[in-house]
N, C-alpha and C positions, 0 to 999 in steps of 0.2 A: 775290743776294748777301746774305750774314748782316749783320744789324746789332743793336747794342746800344748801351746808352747809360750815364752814370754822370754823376753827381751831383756828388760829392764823393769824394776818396779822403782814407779814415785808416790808420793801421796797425791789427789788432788783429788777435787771435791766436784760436788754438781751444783749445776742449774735446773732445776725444776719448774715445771707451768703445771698446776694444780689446776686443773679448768681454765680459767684464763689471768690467771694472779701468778706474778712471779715472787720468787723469794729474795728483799733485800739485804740487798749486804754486798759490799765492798770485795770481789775478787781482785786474787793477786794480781789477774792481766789487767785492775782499773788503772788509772794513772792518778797521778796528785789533783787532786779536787773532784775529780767527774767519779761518780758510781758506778758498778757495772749497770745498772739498769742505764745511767747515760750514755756509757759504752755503747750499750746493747741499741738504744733508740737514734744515735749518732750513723751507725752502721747499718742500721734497718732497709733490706730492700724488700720491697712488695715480691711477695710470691702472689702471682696476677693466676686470676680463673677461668679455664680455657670455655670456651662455650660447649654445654653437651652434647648440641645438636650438630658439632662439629667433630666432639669428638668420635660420637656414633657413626659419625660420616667414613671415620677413615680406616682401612683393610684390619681386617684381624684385629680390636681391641675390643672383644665381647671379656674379657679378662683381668677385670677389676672390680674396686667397689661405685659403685653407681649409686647416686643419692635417691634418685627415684625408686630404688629396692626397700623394699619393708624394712628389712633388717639391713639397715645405713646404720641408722640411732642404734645407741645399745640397749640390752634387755633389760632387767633388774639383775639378771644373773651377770651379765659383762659387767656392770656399774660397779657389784659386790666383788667379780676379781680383778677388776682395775683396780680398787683400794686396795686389796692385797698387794698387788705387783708395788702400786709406790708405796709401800710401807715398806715391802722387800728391799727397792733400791734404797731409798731413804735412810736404811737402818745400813748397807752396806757402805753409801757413804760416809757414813756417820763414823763409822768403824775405821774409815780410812783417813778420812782430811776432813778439816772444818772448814776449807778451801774452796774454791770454784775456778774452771776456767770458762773463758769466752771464748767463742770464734772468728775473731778479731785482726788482724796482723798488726805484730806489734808495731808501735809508734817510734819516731825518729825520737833516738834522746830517750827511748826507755829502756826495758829490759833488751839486749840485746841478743837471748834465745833461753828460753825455755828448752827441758832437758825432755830429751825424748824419748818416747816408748811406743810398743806395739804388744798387742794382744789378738791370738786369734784359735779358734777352735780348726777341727779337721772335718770341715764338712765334707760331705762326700759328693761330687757332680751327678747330677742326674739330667738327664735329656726330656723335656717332656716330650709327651710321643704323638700329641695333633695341638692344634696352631690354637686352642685353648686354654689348655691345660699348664700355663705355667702357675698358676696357683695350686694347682694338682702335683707337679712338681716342685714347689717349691716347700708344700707340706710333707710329699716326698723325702726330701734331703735332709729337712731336721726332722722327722721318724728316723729316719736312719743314725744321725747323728745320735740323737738321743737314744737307743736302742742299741747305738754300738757297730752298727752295721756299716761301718766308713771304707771297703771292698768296693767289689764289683756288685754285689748280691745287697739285696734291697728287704724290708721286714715286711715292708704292704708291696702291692702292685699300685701302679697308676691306674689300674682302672677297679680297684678295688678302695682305693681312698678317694677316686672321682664318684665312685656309684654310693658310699659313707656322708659324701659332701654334699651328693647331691647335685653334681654339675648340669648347668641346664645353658648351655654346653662350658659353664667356665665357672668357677667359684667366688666366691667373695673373704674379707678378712675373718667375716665371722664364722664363717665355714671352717675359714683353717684352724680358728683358735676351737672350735668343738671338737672337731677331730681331733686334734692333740689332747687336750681334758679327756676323750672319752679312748685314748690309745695310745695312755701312760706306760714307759719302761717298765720295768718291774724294778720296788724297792726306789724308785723316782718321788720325789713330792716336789712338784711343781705347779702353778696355778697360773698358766697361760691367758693371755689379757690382750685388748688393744686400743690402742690411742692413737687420736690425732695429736698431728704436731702442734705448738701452739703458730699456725700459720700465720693471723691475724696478727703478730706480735713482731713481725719482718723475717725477715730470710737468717741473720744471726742467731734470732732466739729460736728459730724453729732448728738450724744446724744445730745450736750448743744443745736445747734438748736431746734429738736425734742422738747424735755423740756420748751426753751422759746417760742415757736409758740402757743403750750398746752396749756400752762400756763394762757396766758389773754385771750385766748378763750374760757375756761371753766371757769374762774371768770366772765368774759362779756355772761355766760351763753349758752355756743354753743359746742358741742363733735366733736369729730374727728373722720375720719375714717384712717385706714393705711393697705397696699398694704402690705405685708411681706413672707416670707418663714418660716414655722413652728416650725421648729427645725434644730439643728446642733451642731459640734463637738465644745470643747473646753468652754472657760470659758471667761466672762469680764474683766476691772480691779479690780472688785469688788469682783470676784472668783463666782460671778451668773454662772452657766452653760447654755450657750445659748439654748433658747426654749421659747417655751411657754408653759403655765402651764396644765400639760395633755395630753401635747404631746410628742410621742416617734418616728414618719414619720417625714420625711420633705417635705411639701406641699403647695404649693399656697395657701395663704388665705387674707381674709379680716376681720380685729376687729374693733370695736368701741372703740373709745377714752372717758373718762367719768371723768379723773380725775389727777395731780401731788402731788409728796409729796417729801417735801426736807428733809433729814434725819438729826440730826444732825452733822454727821459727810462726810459733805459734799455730801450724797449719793444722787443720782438723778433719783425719780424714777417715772413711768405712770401708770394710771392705765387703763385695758382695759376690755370690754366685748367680748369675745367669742360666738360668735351663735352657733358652731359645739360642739357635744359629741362625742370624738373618741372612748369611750368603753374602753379606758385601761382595760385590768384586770391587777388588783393591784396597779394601777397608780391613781392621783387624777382627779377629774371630767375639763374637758376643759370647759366647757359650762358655764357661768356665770361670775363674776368679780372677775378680779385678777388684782395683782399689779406687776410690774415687773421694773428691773432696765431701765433705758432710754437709758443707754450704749446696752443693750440688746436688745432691742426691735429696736435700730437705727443698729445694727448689724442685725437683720436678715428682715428690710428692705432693706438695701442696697445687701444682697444679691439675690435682681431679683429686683434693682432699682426700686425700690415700692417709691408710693407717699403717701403723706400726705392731706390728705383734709379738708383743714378749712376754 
């Protein structure tokens, strides 16, 4: 049986990028006179493009989406449940707050914290099982999730939903979202989709997205997977040093989404599953659940335009 757990409930509302238009309107983290859109372009850091031929350069990252692949663009059929999905969220927040937040850190002289909360489902770990497959594993762990299977014991094999996908030797986003559409729960209706962040829009708006898409997806009980690059130089506004946790490469991957948590002091963060163990010596373990800022995690998807699938 599925389980989840929660914290605390507030109301609060989303940010959405509809293609590349955001929604205005004044959130409660704006301050006197400036909009959230001012907020949001005040705070804007470039999520930067890493070169392909660079990134093809380096060990083990055959494991992402790659723009040079046919099915980068979506189909007419992705197109058709992308509009489902943000109808889905849209209508969930509607239901909850007329509200938004940013991911922003609040300002000297404003609010002095936001109330906080966490949300997160009980995915299940799963190891991928060759230096590939964390897309393979990563559709893995929400089949099982979704199926109920949160144990040792798993509904597909790794090499039963790699040979489904088609791994040629690694998968891509649209791979994971067919497979899920075509190896639904039973008594489930869900319509699995994916999106880019709005990248081009700074590193704020592509977190606060990230953050709200999360958000009522794993309340409404369903994980995420996201398309990203490993590691990289520099830091968030939050002073996170971009990475993932365990990792010291920067490489192609794919993680599970399992979880948000709003700090109180504005902090916006995801939590994700790892399928790979990179072995640091001296470093901490990659493989399992970690939490990570949103700002972070939307930074090093946007660098190799990684999607989100929810």
């Amino acid at each position: 049986m599925k389980s989840r757990f929660k914290t605390a409930m507030v109301a609060l509302a989303i940010v959405t990028a509809l293609g590349s238009e955001m929604i205005p309107s004044v959130g409660r983290y704006a301050f006197a006179g400036e909009s959230a859109t001012a907020v949001t372009e005040e705070k804007a850091i470039p999520c930067p493009q890493l070169n392909w031929a660079i990134i093809r350069s380096l060990p083990n990252t055959g494991n992402a989406d790659d723009p040079a692949r046919p099915d980068f663009q979506l189909s007419p059929q992705e197109e058709e449940n992308l509009v489902q999905s943000r109808a889905r969220i849209e209508k969930w927040w509607a239901q909850h707050s007329s509200e938004r937040t940013v991911d922003v850190p609040i300002k000297s002289g404003a609010l002095e914290s936001v109330t906080p909360y966490q949300y997160s489902i009980a995915m299940p770990v799963r190891e991928q099982e060759t230096g590939d497959w964390c897309g393979v594993a990563s559709t893995q762990m929400m089949s099982d999730y979704e199926w109920g299977y949160t144990g040792s014991q798993s509904v597909f094999t790794q090499t039963f939903i790699a040979t489904e996908e088609g791994a040629n030797p690694s998968v891509t986003s649209s791979d994971i979202v067919d497979f899920l559409n075509n190896h639904l729960a039973p008594n489930v209706t869900w319509t699995w989709a994916r999106e880019q962040l709005p990248y081009a829009q700074g590193e704020v708006q592509a977190a606060t997205t990230l953050f709200n898409i999360t958000d009522p997806n794993i309340q409404l009980g369903h994980g995420t997977a996201m398309s990203l690059i490993t590691d990289d130089g520099g830091s968030d506004a939050w002073g996170e040093p971009y990475g993932l946790i365990g990792w010291n490469v920067s490489s192609q991957h794919f993680v599970a989404g399992d979880g948000v948590l709003l700090q109180s002091d504005n902090r916006h963060r995801v939590m994700y599953v790892d399928p790979w163990e990179t072995s640091w010596t001296g470093g901490p373990s990659s493989l399992g659940q970690h939490t990570i800022d949103a700002a972070n995690m939307a930074h090093l998807m946007g660098l190799n335009t990684g999607f989100l699938v929810h």
